[in-house]
VODRENSE-437005 format. One line per 8 residues: number of its first residue (from 1); for each residue x, y, z of C-alpha. Coordinates in steps of 0.02 Angstrom, whole numbers, padded with zeros to 5 digits, m for minus. Example, Ala and Ser with C-alpha at 12.3 -4.5 7.8 and 13.67 -1.06 7.14 Angstrom:
! VODRENSE-437005
1) 00615/m00225/00390; 00684/m00053/00357
END
This chain:
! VODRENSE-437005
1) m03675/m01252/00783; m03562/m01110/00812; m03390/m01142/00917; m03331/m00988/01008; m03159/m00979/01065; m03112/m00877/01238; m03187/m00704/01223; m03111/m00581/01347
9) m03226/m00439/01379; m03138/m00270/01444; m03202/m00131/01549; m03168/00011/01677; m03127/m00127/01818; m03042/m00272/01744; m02961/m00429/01816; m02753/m00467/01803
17) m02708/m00634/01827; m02544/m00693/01869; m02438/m00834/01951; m02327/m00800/02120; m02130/m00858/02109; m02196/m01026/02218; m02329/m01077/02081; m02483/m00998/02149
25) m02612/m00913/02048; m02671/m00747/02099; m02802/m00625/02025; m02843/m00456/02055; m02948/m00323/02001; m02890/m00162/01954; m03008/m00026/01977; m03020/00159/01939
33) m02936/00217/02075; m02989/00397/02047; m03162/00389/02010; m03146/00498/01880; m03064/00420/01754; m03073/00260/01680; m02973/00170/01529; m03063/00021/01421
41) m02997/m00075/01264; m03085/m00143/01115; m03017/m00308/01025; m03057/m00401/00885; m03193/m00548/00889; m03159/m00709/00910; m03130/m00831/00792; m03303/m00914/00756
49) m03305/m01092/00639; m03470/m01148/00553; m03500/m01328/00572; m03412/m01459/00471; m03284/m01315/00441; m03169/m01331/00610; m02983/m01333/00615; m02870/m01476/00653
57) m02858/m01516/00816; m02656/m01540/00878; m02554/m01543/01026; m02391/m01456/01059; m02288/m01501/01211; m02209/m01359/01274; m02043/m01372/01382; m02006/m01210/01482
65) m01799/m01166/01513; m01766/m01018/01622; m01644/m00929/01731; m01650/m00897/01911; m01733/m00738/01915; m01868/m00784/01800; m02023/m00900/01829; m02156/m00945/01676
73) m02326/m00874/01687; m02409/m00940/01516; m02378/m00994/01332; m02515/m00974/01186; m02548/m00958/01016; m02668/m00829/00987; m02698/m00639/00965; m02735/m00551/01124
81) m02860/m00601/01243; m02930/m00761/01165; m02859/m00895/01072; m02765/m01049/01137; m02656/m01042/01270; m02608/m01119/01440; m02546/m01074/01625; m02394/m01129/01697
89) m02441/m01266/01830; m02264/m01301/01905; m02207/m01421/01793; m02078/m01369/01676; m02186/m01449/01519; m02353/m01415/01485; m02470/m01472/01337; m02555/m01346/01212
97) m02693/m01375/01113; m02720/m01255/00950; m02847/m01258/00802; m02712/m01263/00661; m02720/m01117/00547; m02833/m01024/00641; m02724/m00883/00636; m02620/m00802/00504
105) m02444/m00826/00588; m02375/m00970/00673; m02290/m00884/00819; m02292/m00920/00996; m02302/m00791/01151; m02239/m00889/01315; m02211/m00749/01448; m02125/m00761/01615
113) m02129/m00664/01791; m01974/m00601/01871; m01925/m00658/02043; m01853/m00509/02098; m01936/m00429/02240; m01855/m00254/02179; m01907/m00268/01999; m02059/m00172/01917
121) m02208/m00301/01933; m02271/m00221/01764; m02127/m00249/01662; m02138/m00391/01535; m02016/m00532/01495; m02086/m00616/01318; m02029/m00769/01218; m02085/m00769/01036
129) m02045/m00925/00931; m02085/m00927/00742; m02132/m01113/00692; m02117/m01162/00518; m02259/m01290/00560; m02362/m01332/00690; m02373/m01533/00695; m02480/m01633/00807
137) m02363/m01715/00966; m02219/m01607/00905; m02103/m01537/01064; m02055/m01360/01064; m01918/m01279/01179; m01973/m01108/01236; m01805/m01029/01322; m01805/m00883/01441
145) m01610/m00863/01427; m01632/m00780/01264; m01697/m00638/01300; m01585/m00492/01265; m01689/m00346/01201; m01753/m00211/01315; m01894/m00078/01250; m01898/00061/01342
153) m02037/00213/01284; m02063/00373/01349; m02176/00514/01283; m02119/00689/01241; m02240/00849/01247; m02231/01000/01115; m02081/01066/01155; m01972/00896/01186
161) m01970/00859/01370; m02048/00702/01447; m02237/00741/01517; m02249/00781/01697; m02397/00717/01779; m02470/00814/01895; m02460/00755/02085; m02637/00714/02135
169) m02688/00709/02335; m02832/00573/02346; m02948/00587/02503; m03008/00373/02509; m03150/00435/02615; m03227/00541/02494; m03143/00499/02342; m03120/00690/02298
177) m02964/00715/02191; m02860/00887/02234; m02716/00948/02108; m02577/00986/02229; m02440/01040/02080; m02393/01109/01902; m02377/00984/01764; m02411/00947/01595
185) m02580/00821/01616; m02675/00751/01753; m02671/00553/01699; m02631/00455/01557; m02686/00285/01486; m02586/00195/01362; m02547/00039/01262; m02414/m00051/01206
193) m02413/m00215/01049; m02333/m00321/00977; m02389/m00337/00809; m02354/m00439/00642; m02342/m00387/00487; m02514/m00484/00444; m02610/m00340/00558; m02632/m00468/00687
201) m02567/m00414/00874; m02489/m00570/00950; m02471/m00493/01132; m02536/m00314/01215; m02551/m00218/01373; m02620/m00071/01452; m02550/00032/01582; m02586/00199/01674
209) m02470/00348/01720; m02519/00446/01889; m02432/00501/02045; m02560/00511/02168; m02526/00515/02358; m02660/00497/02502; m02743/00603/02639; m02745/00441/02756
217) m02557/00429/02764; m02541/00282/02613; m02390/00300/02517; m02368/00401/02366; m02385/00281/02192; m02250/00334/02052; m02318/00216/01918; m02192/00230/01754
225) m02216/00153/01567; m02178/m00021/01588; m02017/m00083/01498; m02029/m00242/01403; m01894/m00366/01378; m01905/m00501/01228; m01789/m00628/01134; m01742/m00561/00951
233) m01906/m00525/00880; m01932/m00661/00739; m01956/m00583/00553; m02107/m00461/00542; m02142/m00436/00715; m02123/m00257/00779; m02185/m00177/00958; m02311/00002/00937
241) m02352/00108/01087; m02458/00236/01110; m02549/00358/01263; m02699/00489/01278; m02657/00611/01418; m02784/00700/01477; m02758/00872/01561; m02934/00942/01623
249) m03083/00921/01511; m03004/01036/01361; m02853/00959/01326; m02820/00802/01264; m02628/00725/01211; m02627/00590/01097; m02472/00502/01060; m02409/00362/00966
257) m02214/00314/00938; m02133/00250/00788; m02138/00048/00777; m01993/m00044/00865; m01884/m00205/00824; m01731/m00200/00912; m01711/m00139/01095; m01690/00026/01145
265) m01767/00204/01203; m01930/00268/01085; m01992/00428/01101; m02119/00509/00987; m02044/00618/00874; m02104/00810/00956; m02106/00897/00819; m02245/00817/00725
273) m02372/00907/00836; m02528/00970/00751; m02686/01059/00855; m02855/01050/00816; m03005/01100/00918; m03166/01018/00924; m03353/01098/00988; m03459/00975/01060
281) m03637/00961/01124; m03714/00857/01238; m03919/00807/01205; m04035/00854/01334; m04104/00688/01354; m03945/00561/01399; m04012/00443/01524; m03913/00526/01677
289) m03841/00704/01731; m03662/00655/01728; m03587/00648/01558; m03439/00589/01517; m03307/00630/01364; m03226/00522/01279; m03071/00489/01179; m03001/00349/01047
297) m02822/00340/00973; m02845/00185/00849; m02673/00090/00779; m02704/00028/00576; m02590/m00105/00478; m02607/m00049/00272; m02798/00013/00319; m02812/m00119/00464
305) m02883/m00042/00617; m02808/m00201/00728; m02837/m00115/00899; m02911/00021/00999; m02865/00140/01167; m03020/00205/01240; m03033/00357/01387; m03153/00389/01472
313) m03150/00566/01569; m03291/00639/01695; m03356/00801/01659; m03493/00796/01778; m03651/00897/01750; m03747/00894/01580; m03668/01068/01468; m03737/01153/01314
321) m03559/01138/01237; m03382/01058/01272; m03242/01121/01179; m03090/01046/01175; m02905/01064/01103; m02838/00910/01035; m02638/00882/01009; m02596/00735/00888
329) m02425/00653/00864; m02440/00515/00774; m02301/00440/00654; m02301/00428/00471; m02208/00258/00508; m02184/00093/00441; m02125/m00065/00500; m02054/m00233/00388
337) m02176/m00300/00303; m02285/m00165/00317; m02278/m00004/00207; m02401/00102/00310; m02449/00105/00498; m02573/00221/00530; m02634/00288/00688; m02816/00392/00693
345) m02909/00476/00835; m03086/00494/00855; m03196/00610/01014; m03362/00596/01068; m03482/00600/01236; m03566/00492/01325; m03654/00445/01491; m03588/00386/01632
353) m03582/00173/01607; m03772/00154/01591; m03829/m00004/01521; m03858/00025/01387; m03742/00203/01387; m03794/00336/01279; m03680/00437/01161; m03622/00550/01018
361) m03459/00518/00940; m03354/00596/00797; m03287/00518/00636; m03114/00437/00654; m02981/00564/00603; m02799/00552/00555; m02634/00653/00563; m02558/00688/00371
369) m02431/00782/00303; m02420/00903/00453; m02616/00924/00451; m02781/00841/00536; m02924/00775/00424; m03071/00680/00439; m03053/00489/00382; m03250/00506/00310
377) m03295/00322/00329; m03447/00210/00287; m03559/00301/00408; m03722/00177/00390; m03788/00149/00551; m03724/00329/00623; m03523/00307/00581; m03518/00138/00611
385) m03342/00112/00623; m03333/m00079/00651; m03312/m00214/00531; m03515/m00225/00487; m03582/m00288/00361; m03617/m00142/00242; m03444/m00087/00222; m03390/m00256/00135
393) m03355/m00269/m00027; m03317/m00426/m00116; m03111/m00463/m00105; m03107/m00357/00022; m03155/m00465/00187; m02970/m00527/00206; m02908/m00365/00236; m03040/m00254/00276
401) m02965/m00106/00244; m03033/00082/00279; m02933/00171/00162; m03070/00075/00010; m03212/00135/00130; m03157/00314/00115; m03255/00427/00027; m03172/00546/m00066
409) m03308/00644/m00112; m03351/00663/00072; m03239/00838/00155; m03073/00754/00253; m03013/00951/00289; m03090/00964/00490; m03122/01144/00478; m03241/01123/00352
417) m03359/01064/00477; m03424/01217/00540; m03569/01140/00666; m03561/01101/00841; m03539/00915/00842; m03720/00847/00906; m03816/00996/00897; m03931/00957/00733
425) m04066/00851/00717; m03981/00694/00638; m04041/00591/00499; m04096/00413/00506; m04022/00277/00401; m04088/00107/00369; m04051/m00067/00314; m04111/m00235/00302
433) m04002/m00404/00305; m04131/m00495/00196; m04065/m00557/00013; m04203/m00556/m00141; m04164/m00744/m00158; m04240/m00773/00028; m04400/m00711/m00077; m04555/m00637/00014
441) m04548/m00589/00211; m04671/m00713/00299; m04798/m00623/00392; m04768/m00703/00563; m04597/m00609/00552; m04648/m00442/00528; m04695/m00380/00688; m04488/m00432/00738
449) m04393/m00359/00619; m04304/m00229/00706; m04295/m00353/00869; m04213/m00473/00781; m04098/m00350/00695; m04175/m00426/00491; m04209/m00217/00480; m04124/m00095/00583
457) m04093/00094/00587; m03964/00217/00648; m03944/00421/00650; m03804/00518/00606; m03785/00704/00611; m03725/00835/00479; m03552/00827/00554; m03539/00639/00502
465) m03554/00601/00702; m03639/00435/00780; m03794/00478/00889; m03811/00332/00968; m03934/00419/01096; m04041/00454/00964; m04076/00268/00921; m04113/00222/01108
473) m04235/00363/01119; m04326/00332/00977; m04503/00229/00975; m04538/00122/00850; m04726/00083/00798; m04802/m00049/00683; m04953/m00025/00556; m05022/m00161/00439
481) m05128/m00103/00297; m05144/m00279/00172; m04955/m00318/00107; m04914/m00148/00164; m04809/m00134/00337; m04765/00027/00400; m04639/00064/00541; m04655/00245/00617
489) m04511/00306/00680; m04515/00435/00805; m04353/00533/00890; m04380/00706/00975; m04206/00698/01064; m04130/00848/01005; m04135/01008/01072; m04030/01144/00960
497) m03926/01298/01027; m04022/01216/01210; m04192/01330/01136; m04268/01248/00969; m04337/01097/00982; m04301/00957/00860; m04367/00792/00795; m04358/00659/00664
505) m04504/00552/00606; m04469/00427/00480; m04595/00308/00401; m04536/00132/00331; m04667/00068/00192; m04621/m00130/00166; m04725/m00218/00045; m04688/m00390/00124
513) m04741/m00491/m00023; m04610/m00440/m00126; m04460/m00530/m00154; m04364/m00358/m00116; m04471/m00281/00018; m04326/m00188/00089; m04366/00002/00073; m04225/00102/00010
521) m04125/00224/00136; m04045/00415/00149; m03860/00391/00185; m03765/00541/00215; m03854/00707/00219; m03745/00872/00251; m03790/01040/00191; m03647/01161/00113
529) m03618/01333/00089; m03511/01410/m00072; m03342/01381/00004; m03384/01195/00024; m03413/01202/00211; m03527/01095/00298; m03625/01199/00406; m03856/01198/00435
537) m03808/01396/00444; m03830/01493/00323; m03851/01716/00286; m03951/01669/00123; m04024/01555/00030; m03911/01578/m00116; m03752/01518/m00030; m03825/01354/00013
545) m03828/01178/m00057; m03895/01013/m00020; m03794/00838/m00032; m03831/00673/00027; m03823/00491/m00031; m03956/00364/m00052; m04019/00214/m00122; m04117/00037/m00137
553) m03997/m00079/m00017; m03983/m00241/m00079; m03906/m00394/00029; m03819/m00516/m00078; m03683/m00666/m00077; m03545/m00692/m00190; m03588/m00843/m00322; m03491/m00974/m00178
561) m03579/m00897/m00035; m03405/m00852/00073; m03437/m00660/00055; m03577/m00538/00066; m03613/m00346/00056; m03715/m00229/00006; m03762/m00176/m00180; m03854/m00020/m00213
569) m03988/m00020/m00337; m04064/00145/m00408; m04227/00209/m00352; m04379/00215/m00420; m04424/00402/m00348; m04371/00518/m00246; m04424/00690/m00179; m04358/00827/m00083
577) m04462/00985/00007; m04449/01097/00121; m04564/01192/00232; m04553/01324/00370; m04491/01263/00537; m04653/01195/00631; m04786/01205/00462; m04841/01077/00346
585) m04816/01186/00229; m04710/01109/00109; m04640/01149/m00073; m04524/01058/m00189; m04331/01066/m00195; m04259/01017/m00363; m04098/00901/m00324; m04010/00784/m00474
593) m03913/00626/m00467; m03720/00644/m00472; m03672/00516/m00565; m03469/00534/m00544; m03482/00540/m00346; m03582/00358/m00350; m03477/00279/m00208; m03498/00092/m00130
601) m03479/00014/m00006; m03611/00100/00096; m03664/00252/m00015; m03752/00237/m00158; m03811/00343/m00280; m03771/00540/m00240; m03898/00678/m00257; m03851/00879/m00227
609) m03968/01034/m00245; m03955/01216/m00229; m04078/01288/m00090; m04084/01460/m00167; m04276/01424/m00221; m04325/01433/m00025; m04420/01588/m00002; m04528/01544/00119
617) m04529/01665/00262; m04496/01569/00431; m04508/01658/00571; m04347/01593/00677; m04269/01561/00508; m04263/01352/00527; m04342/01253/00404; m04388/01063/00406
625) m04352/00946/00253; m04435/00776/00199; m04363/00673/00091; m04456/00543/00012; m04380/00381/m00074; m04485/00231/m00153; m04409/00108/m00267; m04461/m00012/m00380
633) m04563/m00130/m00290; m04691/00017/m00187; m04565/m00011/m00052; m04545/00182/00052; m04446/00287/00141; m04518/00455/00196; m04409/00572/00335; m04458/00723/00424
641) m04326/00840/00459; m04364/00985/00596; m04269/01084/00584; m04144/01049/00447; m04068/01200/00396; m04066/01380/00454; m04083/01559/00339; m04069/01703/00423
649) m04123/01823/00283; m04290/01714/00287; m04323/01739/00477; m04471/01852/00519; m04436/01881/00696; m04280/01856/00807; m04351/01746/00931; m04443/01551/00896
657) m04620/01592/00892; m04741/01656/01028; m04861/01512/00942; m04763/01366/01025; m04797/01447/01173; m04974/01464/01160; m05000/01283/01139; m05022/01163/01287
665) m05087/00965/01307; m05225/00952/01431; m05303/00780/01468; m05236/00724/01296; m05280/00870/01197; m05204/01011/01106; m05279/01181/01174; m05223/01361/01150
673) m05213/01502/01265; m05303/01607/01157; m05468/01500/01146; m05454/01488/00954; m05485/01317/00887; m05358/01182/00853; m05351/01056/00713; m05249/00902/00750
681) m05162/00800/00600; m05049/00650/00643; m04885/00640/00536; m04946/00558/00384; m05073/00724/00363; m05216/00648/00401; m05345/00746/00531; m05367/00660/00688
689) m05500/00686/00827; m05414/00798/00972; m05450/00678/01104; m05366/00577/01238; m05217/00588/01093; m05086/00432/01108; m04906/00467/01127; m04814/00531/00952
697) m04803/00682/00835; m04947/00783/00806; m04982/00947/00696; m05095/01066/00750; m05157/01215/00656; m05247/01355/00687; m05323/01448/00559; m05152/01462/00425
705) m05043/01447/00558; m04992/01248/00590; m04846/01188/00716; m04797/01038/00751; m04810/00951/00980; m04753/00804/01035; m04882/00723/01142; m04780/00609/01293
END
């Protein structure tokens, strides 16, 4: 039995609710007005009690006092959007019922709506009490007359002034959006919350800045940063705001201001500016033609991440590469309580809201000491930046924090990234939730595992990006061979510099009979050159290098069973080659176990090579790489790379090779143009007959010359 307490699920259009000055309740939805541009936030889970473990049940009473120009709205304890709370219903007392403990501070958030026909509906009047204790039947006094602060924000560009926003003329019969005058951005979306010093938010709200008039004659909107009015903030409590503008597609603003206590005007402070630009690329094969970038500014409590601002912008037709110029100003700040607040950005693309959407999304970065660098976290699962389960360690679940999930041996400098986020073909990473203890895998489960989520898989690319579009493109196929079960992974979704085709095959051996029939897992593969850049590009073979974590992935409790993670065990084999973009051709690549960059949670064991010992002529100068990882128990993992890495001294001719051309599939065979015959191979190497061929990989060769067609 699992006891879920009021989720709140946010999206583009999202409901307000609120009660009129006579009592009456009213919601709305509040839409995207533009079309363009949406705004979404993400918030923590909520709190979830196993059985016999529930909180004690008690009941507050709740008296509201409040002056004329003030009317109660709602009182709960809770973080924001779920918890316990309830509405005012006209009477000046209400009842509240709260699961003691539940959370980490004992502070109420009643909030009130002004009367005044002239004030800003969106600014917020807030009561917080701090309660020594909650008891069951006690009576608390929540009273509007003491609120005395005011918090007014605004947000300053580059060189100190307030942002303009750009007047927009909106045609409602066509929804086309015309820029009618100069400014500094087009929109911006923004948050403000109040926060304690625990990491928890105990109240939050959105809002969005445009001036936007109308072709039909409606009146012109002038929407401003709300202001919000509070009581003396109790001990620990402190209010952090923060805004992405967005002006066009290649410049983004993200802002965040210093944490606030008392009332007053906060700015962000315009000289901490720093500009970095980012190269994207879109795949070829997202679900539909308008893509879509999009933008996170994250706020973190000592390593926290407690909340995230998400925008959404509409860059219509599919593009072979976005590039956009990112200014940060974020804080080095600090608030009582709390000796670091953080605040870290992240960029990706996606398609428009599909269900599900499709996307590619950067690591989370930061702004330090005047510079930008990457925050390289656990990536399992493609840069999985959510409280999973692999990046847990024991004594660390209370706080969760992503500075012990950084990897130092991982580059944080941004321009050492020298790829095009997106545009590689991306490695697949793989993990079970099964412990040894559960012993053997019954046989009746096999054929679920990755439904049921007891093995999953993720890709990530060189640049340490998320390709989620990769996973929901990929087919997944099942063999059984005794206590042997394979899965055969097959993604083909990559199409690099919009010319070379790309795939990854990956084959999952499982011997289900063992107590650990988890097959071990790549991690983190990037490629490097001699100045410690991550790049697949390289002018020889001598300037490059090979790095990338793996390991046997073990899932284990702590001896009272309150925690789990993820322990990495060493493997039994591994084996790295390399063969000439499109051939079967492979040959060995010596790489050795690092033993000083071993790195949990998440990593594993670390393994780097030199690739000066390709000499293998290739004729567009790619090369694919399989890796091949077995441990212990006969348990596999074997990934196909194409392409992996480029050397232009090895390339034979300029252009990829006529041969790929000369190939075609005619009722379910592989013919060539020339007449000559074709051998067919499936991806394991073994021949197959070159008839009515099923969906999947294939290699065909003819005479020395193999290459590798995807059969749809």
């Amino acid at each position: 039995m699992l006891l879920v307490i009021g989720c709140m699920v946010y999206g583009s259009d999202f409901v307000v609710t609120h009660r009129t000055p006579n009592g009456e309740v009213v919601s709305r939805v509040v839409e995207d007005e533009t079309g363009d541009f949406s705004q979404t936030a993400m918030r923590p889970k909520a709190p979830v009690f196993k059985e016999g473990d529930e909180p004690e049940w008690i009941t507050l009473h709740i008296k509201f006092e409040y002056p004329e120009n003030l009317i109660p709205d709602y009182v709960s304890y809770s973080q924001v959007g779920y918890g316990y709370y309830t509405l005012y219903n006209g009477e000046d007392e209400v009842e509240l019922v709260i699961g003691k403990g539940t959370f980490k501070h004992n502070i109420l958030c009643s909030s009130f709506v002004s009367t005044d026909p002239l004030a800003n509906p969106d600014d917020q009047y807030l009561v917080f009490l701090q309660i020594p204790e909650f008891t069951d039947g006690m009576e608390i006094i929540v009273d509007a007359h003491t609120i005395c602060e005011s918090y007014n924000f605004e947000f300053l560009n580059n060189e100190g002034n307030p942002f303009r926003i750009k007047h927009q003329l909106y045609d409602s019969n066509t929804g086309q959006v015309e820029i009618d005058s100069d400014g500094d951005i087009d929109e911006l979306a923004g948050e403000f919350s109040i926060y304690h010093s625990n990491g928890y938010e105990i109240w939050w709200q959105m809002f969005q800045l445009i001036n936007c008039s109308y072709t039909d004659g409606k009146s012109r909107i002038n929407l401003d940063i709300p202001v919000i009015h509070t009581n003396q903030l109790p001990e620990n409590l402190a209010i952090v705001t923060g805004g992405i503008g967005v002006n066009g597609n290649n410049e983004i603003w993200m802002i965040k201001t210093e944490p606030a206590d008392v009332g007053g005007l906060y700015t962000n402070d315009s000289k901490k500016y720093t500009t970095q630009n980012f190269n994207m690329c879109n795949t070829p094969y997202m679900y539909n033609e308008d893509i879509l970038t999009h933008y996170l500014l994250c706020t973190a409590f000592n390593g926290y991440i407690s909340s995230t601002i998400d925008v959404w912008f509409n860059i219509g037709e599919i593009c072979e590469e976005i590039s956009t110029n990112i200014l940060m100003c974020f804080p080095e700040a600090s608030m009582q309580g709390i000796s670091t607040v953080q605040c870290l950005g992240g960029l990706g693309t996606t398609d428009t809201f599909s269900d599900p959407n499709t996307s590619i999304s950067s690591q989370l970065f930061l702004q330090k000491n005047g510079e930008v660098i990457y925050q390289p976290l656990n990536i399992t699962f493609g840069s999985n930046k959510n409280a999973s389960f692999d990046i847990y360690t024991f004594g660390n679940w209370e706080d969760n924090n992503f500075n012990k999930m950084v990897n130092p041996f991982i580059p944080s400098d941004v321009n050492k990234y020298k790829g095009i986020i997106g545009n590689n073909t991306p490695s697949l990473t793989s993990l079970g939730l099964w412990n040894n203890e559960y012993g053997s895998l019954p046989t009746e489960l096999a054929d679920m595992l990755m439904d049921i989520g007891i093995l999953g898989f993720g890709y990530t690319g060189r640049n340490g990006e998320s390709m989620g579009v990769d996973v929901l493109n990929a087919s997944v196929e099942t063999e059984k061979e005794g206590s042997l079960v394979k899965y055969i992974i097959y993604n083909d979704n990559v199409l690099i510099d919009g010319k070379v085709p790309g795939f990854n095959n990956t084959v999952l051996g499982c011997m289900i009979e063992a107590d650990d029939w988890v097959p071990p897992t790549l991690q983190t593969l990037m490629f490097m050159n001699k100045e410690g850049d991550v790049t697949d590009r390289f002018q020889s073979a001598e300037e490059a290098s090979i790095m990338f974590y793996a390991g046997d992935f073990v899932y284990t409790y702590n001896e009272d069973d309150t925690e789990f993670m993820m322990v990495a065990w060493p493997l039994g084999d591994i084996k790295v080659e390399y063969a000439p973009y499109g051939s079967d051709d492979f040959a060995t690549l010596t790489v050795n176990e690092v033993p000083d960059k071993f790195f949990m949670p998440g990593y594993g064991y670390c393994y780097e090579g030199s690739l000066e010992s390709v000499d293998r002529q290739s004729e567009n100068g790619w090369f694919d790489l399989r890796i091949s990882l077995t441990d212990e128990n006969g348990n596999y993992q074997t990934q196909v790379i194409s392409p992996a890495f480029k050397i232009d001294s090895l390339s034979g001719v300029e252009n990829v090779s006529d041969m790929r051309e000369s190939l075609q599939i005619v009722d379910g065979r592989i013919v060539s143009n020339s007449g000559n015959a074709v051998s067919v191979y499936n991806i394991d190497g073994r021949e197959v007959r070159n008839d009515n061929l099923a969906p999947g990989i294939y290699v065909a060769r003819i005479g020395a010359m193999s290459q590798k067609i995807i059969v749809r």
